[in-house]
Structures are given as structure tokens and as C-alpha cells.
N, C-alpha and C positions, 0 to 999 in steps of 0.2 A: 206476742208478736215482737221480733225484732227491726232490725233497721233494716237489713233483708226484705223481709216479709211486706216490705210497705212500698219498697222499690219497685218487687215483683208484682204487687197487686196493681202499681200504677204500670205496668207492663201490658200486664192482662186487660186491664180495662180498653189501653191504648191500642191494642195490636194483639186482640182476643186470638189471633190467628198463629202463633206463635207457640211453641213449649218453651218455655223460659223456669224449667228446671232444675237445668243444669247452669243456671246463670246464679240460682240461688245456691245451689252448692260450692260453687265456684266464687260468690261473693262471698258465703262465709269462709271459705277457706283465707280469702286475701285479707277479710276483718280481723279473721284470729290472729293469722298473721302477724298484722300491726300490733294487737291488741299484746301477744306475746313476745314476741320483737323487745319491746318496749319495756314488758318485764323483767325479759330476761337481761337485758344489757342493765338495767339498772342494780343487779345483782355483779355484775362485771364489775361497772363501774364502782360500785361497792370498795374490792379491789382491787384498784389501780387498773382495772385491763376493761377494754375491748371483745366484742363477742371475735375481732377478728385475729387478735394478740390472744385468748382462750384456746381463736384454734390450733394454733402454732404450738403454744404449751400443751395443752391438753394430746395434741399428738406426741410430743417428745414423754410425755409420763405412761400414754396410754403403749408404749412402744418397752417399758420394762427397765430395768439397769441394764446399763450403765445412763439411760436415758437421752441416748445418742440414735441421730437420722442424718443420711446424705440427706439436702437441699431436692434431690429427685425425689426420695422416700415419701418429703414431707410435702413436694406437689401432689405425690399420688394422691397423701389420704385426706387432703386438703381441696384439692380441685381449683387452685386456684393459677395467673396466669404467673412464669418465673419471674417478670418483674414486680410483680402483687409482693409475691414471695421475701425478693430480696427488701425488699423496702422494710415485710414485718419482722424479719429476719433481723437489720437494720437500727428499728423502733426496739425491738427486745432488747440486743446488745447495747444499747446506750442506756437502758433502766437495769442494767443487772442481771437479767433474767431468763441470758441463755450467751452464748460464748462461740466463737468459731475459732475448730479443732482443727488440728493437718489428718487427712485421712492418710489412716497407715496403709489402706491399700492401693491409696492414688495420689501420688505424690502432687498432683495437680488441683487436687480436688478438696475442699475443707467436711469435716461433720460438724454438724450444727449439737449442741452439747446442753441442757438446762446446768445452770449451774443455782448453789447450793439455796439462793434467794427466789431463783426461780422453780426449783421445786417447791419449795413452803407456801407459794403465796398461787401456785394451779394447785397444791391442796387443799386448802384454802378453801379457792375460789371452788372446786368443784365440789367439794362438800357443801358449799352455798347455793351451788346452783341444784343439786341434785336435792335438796330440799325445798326448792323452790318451784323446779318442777313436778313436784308430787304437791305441793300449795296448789299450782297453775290446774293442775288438772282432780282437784278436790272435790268439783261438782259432781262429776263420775263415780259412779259404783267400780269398783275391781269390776263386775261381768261386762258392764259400758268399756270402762278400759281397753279390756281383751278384746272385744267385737270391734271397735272402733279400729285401734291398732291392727287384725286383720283383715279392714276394707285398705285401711290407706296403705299395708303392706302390697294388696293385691294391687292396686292403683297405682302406686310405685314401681312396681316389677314392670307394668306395661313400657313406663317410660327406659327404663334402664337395663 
């Protein structure tokens, strides 16, 4: 039993009238959550960053050389709101770890750029985390894996 499971039973006891199912699915999902949350930033924090300064980097690397995004580019694959943006935009260029370029095809407009400290240290950090989440998810067999990964894919798709 977990901590779930003892919610749900005092559910069922109180209000036998109920399917409180998807309440247990939906608490584990928000326990992992935290529970993961928690590990992962502390892998971040490891190196100097933030799971929210990650994302910012981890798009400019994930995006190829020259290792350059307009400020639009990097809301798309970030989803975050433009002044979120500018701020970690902001927070980066005052540690080093990314720079703002004149964009050559709009004179108005800047690329946001990793420079040479900021690439080392989202190498770094993503070889820390990408072992971390294969730690995180250890309990799992590879076939738990795979089946897991294509309920929450199908579950996802609904929303997006």
C-alpha cells in the first residue's frame, strides 16, 4: 500500500457511493510529480542551474550549431509566457551562459546565442540529468518502461 491507497480506502469507506479511481491515478501522478520534481532540480542545482535556466539552455544545444534561437523560437519550444522568457533570458546573460546577438535578418530583433561557458556546463548538466533519469525510473523493467510511456503518450495526445 501506498499513501494513495490509504486516502482511497478512507474514500471508499466514507462515500462507498463513489468511483474514486481516477482519483488514485491522478494522486499518483501529482506524488511523482513532487517526488521527481525534487530529484530532478537537485541534479540542476548540482550545476549551477535551475530546471527553469535547463530549459532555456537545453533548447539552445538541443537546436544544433551555431547554438543560436530568436526569443520567438525559444517560446515556442519552451511554452513559457515572453516576460518568463526575458527574465531567464536575463538570469543567463548575467552568469555567462548565453549572450544576445544582432539578428542578421532583422535589424530590430536580437538571437539569443549559448556562449562557450554555457555550452559546457548544459553538457554537463544534461549528461547528469539523463543519468538520473534512467536512476529515477530503475524500479521499471525496459517492457514496464515501454507500456507505461505508451499509456501516458496516449493520455497526452488527448490534451494536446
Amino acid at each position: 500500500m501506498d499513501h494513495v491507497d490509504k486516502i482511497l480506502a478512507q474514500w471508499r469507506r466514507e462515500r462507498p457511493d463513489l468511483d474514486v479511481s481516477a482519483m488514485g491515478l491522478l494522486g499518483r501522478f501529482t506524488r511523482l510529480r513532487t517526488h521527481l520534481g525534487r530529484e530532478i532540480e537537485k541534479t540542476f542545482t548540482d550545476h549551477g542551474l535551475t530546471s527553469a535556466s535547463f530549459d532555456v539552455l537545453a533548447a539552445l544545444r538541443r537546436s544544433g550549431p551555431p547554438f543560436q534561437l530568436s526569443p520567438g523560437d525559444l517560446l515556442a519550444t519552451t511554452m513559457v509566457t515572453s516576460g518568463t522568457m526575458t527574465n531567464r533570458i536575463d538570469q543567463l546573460e548575467k552568469a555567462g551562459l548565453v549572450e544576445r546577438l544582432d539578428n542578421p535578418d532583422d535589424r530590430r530583433g536580437v538571437i539569443i546565442a549559448l556562449t562557450s561557458e554555457g555550452l559546457k556546463r548544459v553538457d554537463a548538466a544534461v549528461s547528469a540529468h539523463v543519468a538520473n533519469q534512467h536512476r529515477l525510473l530503475s524500479e521499471l523493467s525496459p517492457q514496464e518502461r515501454e507500456a507505461l510511456d505508451a499509456l501516458l503518450r496516449k493520455l497526452l495526445a488527448a490534451f494536446e
